[in-house]
Steps between C-alpha positions, in 0.01 A plus 500: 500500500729809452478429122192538488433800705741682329430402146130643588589769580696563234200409313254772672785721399479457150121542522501841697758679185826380679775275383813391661868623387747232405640569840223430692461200344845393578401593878186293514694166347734550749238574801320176361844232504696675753856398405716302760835514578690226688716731674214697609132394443304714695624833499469436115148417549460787751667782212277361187183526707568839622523652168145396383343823679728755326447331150123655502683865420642330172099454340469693182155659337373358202420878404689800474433741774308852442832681481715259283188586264466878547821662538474805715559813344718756608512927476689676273588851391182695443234276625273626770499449859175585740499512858257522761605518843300425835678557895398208754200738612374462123620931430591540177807685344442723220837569540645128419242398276430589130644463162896422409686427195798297510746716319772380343727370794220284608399704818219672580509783814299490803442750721722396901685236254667634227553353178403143513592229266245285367706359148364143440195507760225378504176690712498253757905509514488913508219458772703325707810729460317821581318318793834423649646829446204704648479269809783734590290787534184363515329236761378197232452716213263323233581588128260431198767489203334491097733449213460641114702421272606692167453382136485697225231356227512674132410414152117409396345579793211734593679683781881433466757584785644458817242332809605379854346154506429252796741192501268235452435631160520337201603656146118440402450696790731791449353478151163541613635801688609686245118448335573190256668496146322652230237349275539497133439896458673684771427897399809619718738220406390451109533146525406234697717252753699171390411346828721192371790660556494685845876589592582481856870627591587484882703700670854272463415553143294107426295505197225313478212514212171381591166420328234604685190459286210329699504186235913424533569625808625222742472445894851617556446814331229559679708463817785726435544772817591808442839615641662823568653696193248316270450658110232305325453651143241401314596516107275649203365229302646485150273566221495227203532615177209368356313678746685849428463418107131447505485838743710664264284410154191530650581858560619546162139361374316740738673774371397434116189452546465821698648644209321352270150597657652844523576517107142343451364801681723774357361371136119509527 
């Protein structure tokens, strides 16, 4: 009867995105033939049984949790911290809250506080901190913490330079920001984008080149966040030869046969 209890169950586990560790299974075996010992049969029996209640912590997901899959992100050095701050009777600080940059320690002051550090944090993580340190002074202080984070976008792009992004950005995103790459005539560039070969360099220096055109670009691309310290460049596309030649002797032609027309005219 056990058997069969436990191998459905096992079975609605499998069903409901669970499966059962190695371990576990080694647990339920033994919970199903308790083992005997001569010497000592029923404490045996007693020991086996009573592990089959802890073995539930040992059940592993099928899927990956939310934040195996989205690593959080953390501040560095010149990214931008906001802060709004509420007492218990729902008064708000102008004092505490505004605008900070993390400068180059990874702190950021705060007025009663000091200089704070907030290297590696998250919002939620910096909420927390300054929540704890103003319960001090305050009675349940309630903090509203939004992080920005630097990148610096340049190359064929309509408005190149530095913007404080949201986290859950992607480099299309940041892109977008920055108004798109250029078409094939850009007037202020004098050229247009090779959107094939997008070079983003992170901040510990990793290179990656990435084709973004709407026709190659891949699901993963698409998903790439944007981090702190961020530099995507986006290259000038290389003209092809035959292009410039054609440019080149077609101008050539124009030209003669302006001249031409103009001797024409100079002799009647």
């Amino acid at each position: 009867m056990w058997f069969s209890v436990l191998e459905a169950e096992r079975e609605r586990l499998r069903w409901t995105g669970l499966h059962v560790s190695p371990r576990l299974a080694g647990i339920l075996r033994k919970a199903t033939f308790p083992t005997y010992d001569h010497r000592c049969k029923e404490p045996m029996r007693r020991m086996t049984w009573a592990a089959v209640p802890c073995a539930w912590v040992l059940l592993i997901p099928l899927t990956p949790s939310l934040s195996a899959q989205d690593p959080s992100y953390g501040v560095q050095p010149g990214d931008r911290v906001t802060l709004d701050f509420f007492t218990a009777a729902g008064v708000r600080s102008n004092e505490i809250a505004g605008e900070r940059t993390v400068d180059r320690n990874g702190e950021i002051f705060l007025p009663f506080l000091g200089t704070i550090s907030v290297l590696g944090k998250d919002a939620e993580a910096i909420r927390a901190l300054l929540e704890d340190e103003y319960s001090v002074l305050f009675a349940e202080p309630v903090l509203q913490v939004v992080v920005q984070l630097r990148v610096n976008i340049t190359g064929m792009v309509r408005r190149p330079g530095s913007y404080y992004v949201d986290p859950t950005l992607t480099v299309l995103d940041a892109l977008a920001e920055a108004g798109g790459s250029s078409g094939e005539i850009d007037i202020a560039g004098g050229g247009a984008a090779d959107a094939s070969q997008v070079r983003l360099v992170r901040r510990n220096g990793e290179l990656r080149i990435l084709d973004l055109r709407p026709e190659q670009i891949t699901q993963e691309t698409r998903a790439i966040k944007i981090q702190s310290g961020d530099w995507i460049h986006v290259p000038l596309r290389r003209k092809s030869k035959l292009r410039d030649d054609i440019q080149f002797y077609g101008s050539v032609l124009a030209i003669l046969v302006s001249m031409a027309g103009l001797i024409v005219l100079v002799s009647n």
